[in-house]
C-alpha positions in Angstrom: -57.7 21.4 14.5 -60.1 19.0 15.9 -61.4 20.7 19.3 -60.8 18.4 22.5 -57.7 16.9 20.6 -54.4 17.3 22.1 -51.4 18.4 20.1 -47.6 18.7 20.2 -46.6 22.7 20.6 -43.1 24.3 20.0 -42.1 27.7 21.1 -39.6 29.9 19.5 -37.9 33.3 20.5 -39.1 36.4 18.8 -38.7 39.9 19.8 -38.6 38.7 23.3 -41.7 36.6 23.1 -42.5 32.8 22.8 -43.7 32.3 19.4 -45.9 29.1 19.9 -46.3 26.6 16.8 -49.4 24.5 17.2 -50.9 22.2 14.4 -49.2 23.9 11.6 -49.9 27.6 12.6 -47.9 30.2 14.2 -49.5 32.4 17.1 -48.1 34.7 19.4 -49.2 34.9 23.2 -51.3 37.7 24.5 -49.9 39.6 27.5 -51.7 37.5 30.6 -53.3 34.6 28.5 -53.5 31.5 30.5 -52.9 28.4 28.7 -54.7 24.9 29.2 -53.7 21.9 27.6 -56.9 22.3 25.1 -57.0 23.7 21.9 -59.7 25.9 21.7 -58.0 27.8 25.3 -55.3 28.7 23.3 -56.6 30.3 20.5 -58.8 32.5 22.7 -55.8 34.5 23.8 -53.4 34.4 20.7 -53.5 37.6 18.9 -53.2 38.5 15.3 -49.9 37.1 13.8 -47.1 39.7 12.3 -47.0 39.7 8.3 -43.2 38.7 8.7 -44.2 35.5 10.9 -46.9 34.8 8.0 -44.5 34.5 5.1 -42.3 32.0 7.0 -45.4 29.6 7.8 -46.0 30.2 3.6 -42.8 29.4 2.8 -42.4 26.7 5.1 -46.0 25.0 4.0 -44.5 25.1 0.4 -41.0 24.1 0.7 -40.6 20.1 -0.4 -40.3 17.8 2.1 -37.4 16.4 3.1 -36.2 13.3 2.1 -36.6 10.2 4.2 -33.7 9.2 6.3 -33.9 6.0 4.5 -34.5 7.0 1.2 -30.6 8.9 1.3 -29.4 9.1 -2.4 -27.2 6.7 -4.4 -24.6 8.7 -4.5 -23.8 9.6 -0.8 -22.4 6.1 -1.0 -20.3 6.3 -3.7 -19.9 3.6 -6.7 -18.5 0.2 -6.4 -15.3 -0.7 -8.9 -14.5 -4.0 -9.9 -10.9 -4.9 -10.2 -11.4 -5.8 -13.6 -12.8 -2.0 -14.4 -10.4 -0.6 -12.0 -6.9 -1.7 -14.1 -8.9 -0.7 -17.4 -9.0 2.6 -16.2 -5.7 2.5 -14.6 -4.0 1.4 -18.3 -5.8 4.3 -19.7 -4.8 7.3 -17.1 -1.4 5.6 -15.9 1.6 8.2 -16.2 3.7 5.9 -18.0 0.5 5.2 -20.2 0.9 8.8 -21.6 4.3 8.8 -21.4 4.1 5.7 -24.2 1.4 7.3 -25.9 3.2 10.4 -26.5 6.0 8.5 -27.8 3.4 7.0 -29.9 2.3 10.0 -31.2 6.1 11.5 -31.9 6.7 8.5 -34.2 3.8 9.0 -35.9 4.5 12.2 -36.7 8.1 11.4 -38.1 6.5 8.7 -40.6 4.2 11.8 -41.9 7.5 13.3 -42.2 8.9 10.5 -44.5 6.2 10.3 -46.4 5.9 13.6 -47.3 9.4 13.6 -48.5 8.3 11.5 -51.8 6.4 14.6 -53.1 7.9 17.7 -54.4 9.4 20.6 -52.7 8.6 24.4 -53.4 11.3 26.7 -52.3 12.2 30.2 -52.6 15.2 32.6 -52.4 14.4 36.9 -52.5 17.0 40.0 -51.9 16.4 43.2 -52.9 18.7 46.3 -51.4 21.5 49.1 -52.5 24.5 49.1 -53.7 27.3 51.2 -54.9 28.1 51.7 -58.4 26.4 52.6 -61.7 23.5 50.6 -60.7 22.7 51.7 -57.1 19.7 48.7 -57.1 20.1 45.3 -57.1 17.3 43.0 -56.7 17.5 38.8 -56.7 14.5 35.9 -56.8 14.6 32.6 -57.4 11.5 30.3 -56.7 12.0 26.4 -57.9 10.8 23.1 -57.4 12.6 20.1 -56.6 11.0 16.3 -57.3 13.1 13.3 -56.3 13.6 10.8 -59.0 15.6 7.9 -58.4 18.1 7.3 -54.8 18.2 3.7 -55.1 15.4 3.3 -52.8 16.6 5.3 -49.7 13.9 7.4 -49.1 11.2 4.0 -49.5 13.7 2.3 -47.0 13.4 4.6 -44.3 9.6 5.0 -44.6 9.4 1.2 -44.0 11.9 1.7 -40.9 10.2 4.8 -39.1 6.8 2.4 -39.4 8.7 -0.3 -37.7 9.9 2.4 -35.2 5.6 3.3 -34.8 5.2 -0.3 -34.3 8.1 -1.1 -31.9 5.9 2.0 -29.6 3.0 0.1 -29.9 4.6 -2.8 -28.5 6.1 -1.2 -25.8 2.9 0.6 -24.7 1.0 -3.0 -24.9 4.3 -4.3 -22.9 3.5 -0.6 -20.2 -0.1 -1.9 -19.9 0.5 -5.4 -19.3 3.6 -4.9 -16.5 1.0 -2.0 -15.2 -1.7 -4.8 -15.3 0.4 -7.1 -12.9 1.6 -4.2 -10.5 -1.8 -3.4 -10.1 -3.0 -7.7 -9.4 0.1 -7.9 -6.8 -1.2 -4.6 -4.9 -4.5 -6.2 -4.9 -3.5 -9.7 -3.8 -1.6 -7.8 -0.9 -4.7 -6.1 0.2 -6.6 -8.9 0.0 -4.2 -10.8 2.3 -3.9 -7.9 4.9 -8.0 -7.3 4.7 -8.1 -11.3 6.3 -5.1 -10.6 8.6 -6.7 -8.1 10.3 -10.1 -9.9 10.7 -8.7 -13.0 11.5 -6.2 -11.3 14.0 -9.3 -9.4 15.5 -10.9 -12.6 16.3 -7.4 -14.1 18.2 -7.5 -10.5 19.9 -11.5 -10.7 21.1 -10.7 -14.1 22.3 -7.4 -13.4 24.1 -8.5 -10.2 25.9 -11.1 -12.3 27.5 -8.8 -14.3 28.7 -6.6 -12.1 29.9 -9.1 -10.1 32.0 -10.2 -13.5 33.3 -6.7 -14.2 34.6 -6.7 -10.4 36.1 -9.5 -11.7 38.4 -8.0 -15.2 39.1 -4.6 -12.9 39.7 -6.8 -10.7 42.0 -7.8 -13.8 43.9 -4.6 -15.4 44.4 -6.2 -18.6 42.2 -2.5 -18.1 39.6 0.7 -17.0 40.0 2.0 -13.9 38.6 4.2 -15.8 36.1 1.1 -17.2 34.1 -0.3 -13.4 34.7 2.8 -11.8 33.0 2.4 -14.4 30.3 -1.6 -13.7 29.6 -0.2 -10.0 29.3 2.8 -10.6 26.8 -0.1 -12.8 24.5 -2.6 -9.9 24.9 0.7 -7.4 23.9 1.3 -9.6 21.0 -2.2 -9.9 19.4 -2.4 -6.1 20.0 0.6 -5.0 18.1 0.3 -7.6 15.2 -3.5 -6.2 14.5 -1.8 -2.6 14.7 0.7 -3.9 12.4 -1.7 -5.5 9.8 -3.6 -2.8 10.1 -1.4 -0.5 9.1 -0.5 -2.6 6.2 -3.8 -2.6 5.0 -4.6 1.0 5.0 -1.0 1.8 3.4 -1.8 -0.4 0.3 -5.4 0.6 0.3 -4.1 4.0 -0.5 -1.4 3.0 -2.8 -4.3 1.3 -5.2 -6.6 3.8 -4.8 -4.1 6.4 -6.0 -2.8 4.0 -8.6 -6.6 3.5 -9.9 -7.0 6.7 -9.6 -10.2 6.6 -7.5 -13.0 9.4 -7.1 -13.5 10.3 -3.2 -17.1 9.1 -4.1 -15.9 5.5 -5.4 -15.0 2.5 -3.4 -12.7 -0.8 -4.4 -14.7 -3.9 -4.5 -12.8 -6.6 -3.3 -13.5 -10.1 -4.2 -13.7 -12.9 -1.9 -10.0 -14.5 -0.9 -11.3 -17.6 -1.8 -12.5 -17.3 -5.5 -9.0 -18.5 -7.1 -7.8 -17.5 -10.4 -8.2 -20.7 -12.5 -5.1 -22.5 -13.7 -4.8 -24.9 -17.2 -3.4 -28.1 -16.7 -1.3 -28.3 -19.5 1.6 -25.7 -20.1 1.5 -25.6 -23.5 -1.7 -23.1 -23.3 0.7 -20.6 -21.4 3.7 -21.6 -24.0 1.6 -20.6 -26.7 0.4 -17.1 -25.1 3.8 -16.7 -24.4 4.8 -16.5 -28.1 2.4 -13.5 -28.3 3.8 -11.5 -25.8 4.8 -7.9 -27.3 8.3 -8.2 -26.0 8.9 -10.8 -28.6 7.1 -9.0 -31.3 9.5 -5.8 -30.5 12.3 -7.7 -30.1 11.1 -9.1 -34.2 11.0 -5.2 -35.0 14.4 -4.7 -33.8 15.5 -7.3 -36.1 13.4 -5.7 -39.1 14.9 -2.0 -38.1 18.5 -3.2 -38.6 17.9 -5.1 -42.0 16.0 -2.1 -43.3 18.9 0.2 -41.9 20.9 -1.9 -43.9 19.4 -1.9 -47.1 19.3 2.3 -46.7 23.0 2.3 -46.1 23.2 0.3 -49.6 21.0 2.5 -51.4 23.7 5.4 -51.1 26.0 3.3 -53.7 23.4 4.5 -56.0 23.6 7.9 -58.2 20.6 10.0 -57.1 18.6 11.8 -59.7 16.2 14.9 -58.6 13.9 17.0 -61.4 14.0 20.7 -60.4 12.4 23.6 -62.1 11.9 27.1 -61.0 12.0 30.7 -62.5 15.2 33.4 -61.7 14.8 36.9 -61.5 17.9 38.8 -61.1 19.2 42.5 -61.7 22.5 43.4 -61.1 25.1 45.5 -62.4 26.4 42.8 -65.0 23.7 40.9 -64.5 19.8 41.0 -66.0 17.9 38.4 -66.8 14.9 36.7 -66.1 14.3 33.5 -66.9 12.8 29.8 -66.5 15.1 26.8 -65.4 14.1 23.0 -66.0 16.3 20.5 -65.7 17.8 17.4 -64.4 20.2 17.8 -61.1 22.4 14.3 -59.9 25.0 13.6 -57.3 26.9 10.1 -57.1 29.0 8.8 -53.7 31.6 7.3 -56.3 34.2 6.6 -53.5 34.5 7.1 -49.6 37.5 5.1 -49.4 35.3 2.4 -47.4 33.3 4.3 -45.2 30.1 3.3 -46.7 31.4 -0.5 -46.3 32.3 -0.5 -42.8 28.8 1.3 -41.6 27.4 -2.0 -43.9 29.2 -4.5 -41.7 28.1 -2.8 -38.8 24.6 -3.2 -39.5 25.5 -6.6 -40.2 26.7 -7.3 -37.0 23.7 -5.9 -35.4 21.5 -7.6 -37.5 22.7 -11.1 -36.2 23.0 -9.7 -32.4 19.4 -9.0 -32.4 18.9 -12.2 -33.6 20.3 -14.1 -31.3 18.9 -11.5 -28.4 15.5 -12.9 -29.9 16.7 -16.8 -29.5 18.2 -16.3 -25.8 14.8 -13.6 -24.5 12.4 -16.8 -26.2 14.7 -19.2 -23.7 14.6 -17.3 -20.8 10.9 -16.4 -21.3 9.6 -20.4 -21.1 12.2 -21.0 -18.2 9.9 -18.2 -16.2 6.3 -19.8 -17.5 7.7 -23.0 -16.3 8.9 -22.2 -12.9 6.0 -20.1 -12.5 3.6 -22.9 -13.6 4.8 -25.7 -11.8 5.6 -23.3 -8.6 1.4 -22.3 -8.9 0.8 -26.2 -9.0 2.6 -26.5 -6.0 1.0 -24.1 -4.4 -2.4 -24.7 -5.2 -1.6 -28.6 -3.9 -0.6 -26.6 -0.7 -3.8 -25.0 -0.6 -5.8 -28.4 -0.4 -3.5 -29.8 2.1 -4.1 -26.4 4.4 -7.1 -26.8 4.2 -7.0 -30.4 5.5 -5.0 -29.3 8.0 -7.5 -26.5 9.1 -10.4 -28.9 9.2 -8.1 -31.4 11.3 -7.3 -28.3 13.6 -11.0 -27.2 13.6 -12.1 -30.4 14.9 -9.6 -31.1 17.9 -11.1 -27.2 18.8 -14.4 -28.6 19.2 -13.5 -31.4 21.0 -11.3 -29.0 23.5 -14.5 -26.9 23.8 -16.5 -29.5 24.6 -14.3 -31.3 27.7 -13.7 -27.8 29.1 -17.8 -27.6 28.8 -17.7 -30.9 31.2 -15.5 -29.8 33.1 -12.0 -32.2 31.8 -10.0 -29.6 30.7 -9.3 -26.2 32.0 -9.5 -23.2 29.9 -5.7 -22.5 29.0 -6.2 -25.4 26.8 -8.9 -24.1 25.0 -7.1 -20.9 24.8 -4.0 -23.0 23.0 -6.4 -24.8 21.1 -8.0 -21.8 19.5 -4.9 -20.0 18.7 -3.4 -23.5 16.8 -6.8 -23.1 14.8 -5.8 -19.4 14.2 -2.5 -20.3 13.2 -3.8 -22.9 10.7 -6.0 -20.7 9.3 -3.5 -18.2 9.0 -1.2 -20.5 7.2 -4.3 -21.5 5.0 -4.4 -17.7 3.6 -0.5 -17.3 2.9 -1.3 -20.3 0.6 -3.9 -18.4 -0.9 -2.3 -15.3 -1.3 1.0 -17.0 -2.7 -0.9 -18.9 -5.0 -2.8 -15.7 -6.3 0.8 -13.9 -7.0 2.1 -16.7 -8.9 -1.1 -17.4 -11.1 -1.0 -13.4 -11.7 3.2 -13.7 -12.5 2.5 -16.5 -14.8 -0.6 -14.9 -16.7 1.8 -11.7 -17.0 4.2 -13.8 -18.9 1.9 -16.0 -21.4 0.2 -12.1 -22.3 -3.0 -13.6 -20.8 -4.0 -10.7 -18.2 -6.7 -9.4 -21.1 -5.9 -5.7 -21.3 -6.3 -4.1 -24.2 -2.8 -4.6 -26.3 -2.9 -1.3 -28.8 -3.5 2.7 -27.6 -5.5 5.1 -29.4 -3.5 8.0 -30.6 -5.2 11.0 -29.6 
């Protein structure tokens, strides 16, 4: 400490004392000591510090310093997500993502199970016990092998038709990520609307409340009537409740995506500006052609492959089936001991079923040529919905240009307004109705939007063009 300086002192409460801290160093105060505002006065009367008061002024001259208040770190603001990121994750963690997964991994399994049943089987028979009689042991084993020969190609017909089954799943979890995909765009569209509701609404409501407190004093002074009072109250009510309302709105569906993301408390949505539209093709064809690789039509294909290889397993049973079985015997009996080793040729033939076999063959038939025909009329419906949705998004997006038109015409007669009630040619209640017609267009303006956000997301949902991954990982 410099002498003749002044410095900043603190004093602390300690055994009943004032424990002074000056320039880094604790002291305590001497019984009688007078204290000046210099330095060196102080130190006269200060008397040799405790040990205990020493380690605290160690420990607090080599603790690390605290961090700046604005240096905070990173992560006390949590981590942006991207909408794009966000429905990657959400296709990955989704319940009805694992649901199809596990689904997934079942069929997989059975087409193990069919293709282990081309190799041979090793089973195995024992008894050994008591028994009455001459003999009063008995004792029985049988261990074989059985190999399938020849069954007319049943067993290689429903290996091909459990992996159609594996790649119907695959087809519906790509068809479970894409629906999840649009749910997900919708919510989002829908937040984004409600986000500029309640900003735009919060404007109206600065605006109005003005107003309305300037017609309290005009009331006040008997310059209005308490008609045009009650009706500055009933527009202040109004813009009130509607920004509770869109309010509310916004914080429900902000929760409903978070908890469909499946957000961190430490992450944060980032939403993208209202007005960076989704781009739209001009010519149909592009979403025709994405349509035709939707998985619902590739699964509705599968169907039809299932049924014709059904089919063809049902006809393999006219067949005689021919299995190669081997094994050794072991048994001792009363009349019987031998022990021996079997090879040797076992068949079985369906010679007649007195048309059983027949009808199930006609029934696959029939469903052959229903899911045919199920394929024809889903391809029909599916390019009625891409063109009503495409030509509804042209519409829409023409709507958007002429809005916006409209809310430049709008904006304009609101300057004008602004300006005669500056001079003095116009009162203020025509301002008032001026602004809100410019609120109203610019409300209008974002319905556009919104609508023409939902109907580019509907139609990218049916051409298969929303870009999320189509297969799942078996894990």
């Amino acid at each position: 400490m410099r002498s003749g300086t002044q410095s900043k002192s603190w004093a602390l409460r300690f055994k009943s004392k004032e424990v002074h801290f000056h320039g880094g160093s604790f002291c305590l105060p001497v019984k009688g000591a007078s204290y000046g505002n210099q330095g060196k006065e102080r130190y006269r009367n200060m008397r040799e510090i405790p040990w205990g008061i020493l380690w605290i002024v160690l420990w607090c001259a080599l603790r690390p310093p605290a961090a700046d208040a604005g240096e905070l770190p990173l992560d006390r603001f949590g981590r942006l997500v991207t909408i794009e990121e966000a429905i990657d994750r959400t296709v990955e963690s989704d319940a009805a993502v694992r649901r199809a997964l596990v689904r997934l991994q079942g069929e997989k399994a059975k087409l193990d199970l069919k293709q282990a049943q081309f190799f041979p089987e090793v089973k195995g028979d024992t008894f050994a016990g008591f028994a009455s009689g001459e003999s009063g042991r008995l004792a029985f084993l049988n261990v074989r092998i059985e190999q399938p020969l020849f069954e007319g190609g049943r067993r290689l017909y429903e290996k091909r038709k459990q992996a159609v089954r594996l790649q119907m799943s695959e087809s519906e979890l790509a068809i479970t990520k894409l629906n999840l995909a649009l749910e997900v765009r919708l919510i989002y569209s829908k937040l984004l609307h409600e986000k500029e509701m309640v900003r735009l609404i919060q404007d109206v409501r600065n605006q109005v409340s003005v107003s309305y407190e300037k017609a309290k004093t005009l009331f006040d002074q008997a310059l209005i009537t308490r008609a045009q009072l009650i009706e500055a109250e009933v527009l202040n009510e109004k813009t009130k409740q509607a920004l509770l309302l869109h309010k509310e709105k916004q914080d429900y569906l902000q929760e409903v995506l978070s908890r469909a993301l499946g957000m961190g408390p430490g992450e944060a949505l980032e939403l993208e500006p209202l007005g960076e539209l989704p781009r739209l093709h001009e010519a149909i064809d592009d979403y025709l052609r994405g349509a035709h690789d939707d998985p619902a039509y590739r699964l509705q294909d599968l169907r039809v492959r299932e049924k014709e290889l059904e089919k063809k397993a049902l006809g393999a049973k006219r067949w005689p089936s021919l299995m190669l079985t081997g094994g050794w015997e072991v048994n001792r009996d009363v009349y019987v001991d031998f022990n021996r080793a079997v090879i040797g040729l076992k068949g079985s033939w369906n010679i007649w079923d007195f048309g059983r076999l027949h009808a199930q063959m006609k029934a696959a038939e029939s469903e052959i040529e229903e899911a045919k025909w199920q394929r024809i009329i889903q391809a029909r419906e599916k390019e009625k919905r891409v063109r009503e949705l495409f030509h509804e998004a042209r519409i829409a997006r023409g709507d958007i240009a002429l809005r916006e038109k409209f809310l430049e015409s709008r904006s304009e007669d609101y300057k004008n307004l602004k300006t005669k009630q500056i001079a003095g040619e116009t009162d203020e209640k025509d301002a008032l109705s001026g602004f809100l017609d410019l609120e109203s267009a610019r409300e209008a303006m974002l319905e556009a939007v919104t609508q023409f956000r939902v109907l580019a997301a509907k139609l990218e949902r049916e051409s298969a063009l929303l870009g999320v991954e189509m297969r799942g990982e078996i894990q």
